[in-house]
C-alpha positions, 0 to 999 in steps of 0.5 A: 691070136698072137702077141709080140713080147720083148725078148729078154734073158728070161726067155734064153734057155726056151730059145736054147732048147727050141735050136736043137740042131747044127742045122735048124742053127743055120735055118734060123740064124745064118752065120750070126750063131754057132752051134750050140746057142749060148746064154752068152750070145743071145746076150750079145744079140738083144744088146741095144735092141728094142730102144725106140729112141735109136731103133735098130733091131727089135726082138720078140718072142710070140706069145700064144694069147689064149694060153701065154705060152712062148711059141716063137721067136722073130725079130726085125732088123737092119732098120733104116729111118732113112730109107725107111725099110727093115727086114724081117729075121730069125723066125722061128716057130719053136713048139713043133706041135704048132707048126703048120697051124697059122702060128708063123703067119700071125707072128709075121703079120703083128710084125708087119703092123710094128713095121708099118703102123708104129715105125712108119715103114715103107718096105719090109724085106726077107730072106728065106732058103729056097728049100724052106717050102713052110715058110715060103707058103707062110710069107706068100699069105703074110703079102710077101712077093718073091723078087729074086733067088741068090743061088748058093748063098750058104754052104752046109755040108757038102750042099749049098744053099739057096736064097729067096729074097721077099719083100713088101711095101707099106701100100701093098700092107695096107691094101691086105688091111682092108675089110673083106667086106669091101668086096661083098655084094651089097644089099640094095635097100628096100626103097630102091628096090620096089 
């Protein structure tokens, strides 16, 4: 299981040395962060954050429940109590030895219960680089639908990147809530039965 934690200064030099490149820089962050990530801006990035009273971002680490380890960082951002939408930022599943093990899913799905039960959201977007084929896998399980491709959107190199924009609305969360049992065959009870 995974557990949502504030991020808090404590957690800055675990984020520093899970950011290990130029590039995964650019995967993670955009252009809010240059390389290398300092104690510094990650200052300036929780900033007001995490305030209920006047949310605007939320930033977590996520905690491996069974061990209490930090294995990632996500945040949700851009939050609009008018429009009542909110996208998802700046995933990251940090310990390389738990990718690909169902770690980014549990973190974007306790995301989207903050989003949807707690914050009473309508919609919750994303964006992801086309080339990202983990991800992409991961938010299509989450209950994301693919709803367009900004083409060459970011520049790294001599390459441009693409981007995917993702989305999910709260009925579309709330029908995945659903107990699977929903769908199971019933049992016809021994009285009908004879």
């Amino acid at each position: 299981m995974i557990r949502l934690e504030r991020f808090t200064p404590a957690d800055f030099s675990q984020l520093i040395e899970w950011i290990n490149s130029e590039r995964l820089m650019k995967e993670w962050s955009g252009s809010l962060f240059s390389y290398p990530l300092t104690e510094e801006s990650l200052a300036w990035y929780i900033e007001g954050a995490n305030d209920l009273q006047n949310p605007d971002v939320f930033v977590y680490k996520a905690v491996d429940t069974k061990t209490g380890e930090a294995v990632g960082h996500i945040s949700l951002g851009s939050i609009s109590q008018r429009d009542r939408s909110a996208r998802v930022t700046r995933v990251l599943v940090g310990n390389q030895c738990t990718r690909g093990k169902g770690v980014c899913r549990r973190m974007v799905q306790a995301l989207l219960r903050i989003g949807f039960e707690e914050l009473q959201l309508h919609r919750i977007s994303l964006g992801v680089y086309d080339f990202n084929h983990a991800a992409l896998k991961c938010y299509l399980k989450a209950g994301f639908r693919q709803e367009g491709v900004m083409r060459d959107v970011v520049r790294h190199g001599d390459t441009y990147w693409s981007l995917v924009e993702m989305g999910i609305l709260e009925d579309e969360w709330r029908e995945l809530q659903q107990p699977a049992a929903a769908d199971a065959p019933t049992e016809t009870p021994p009285e009908e039965a004879a």
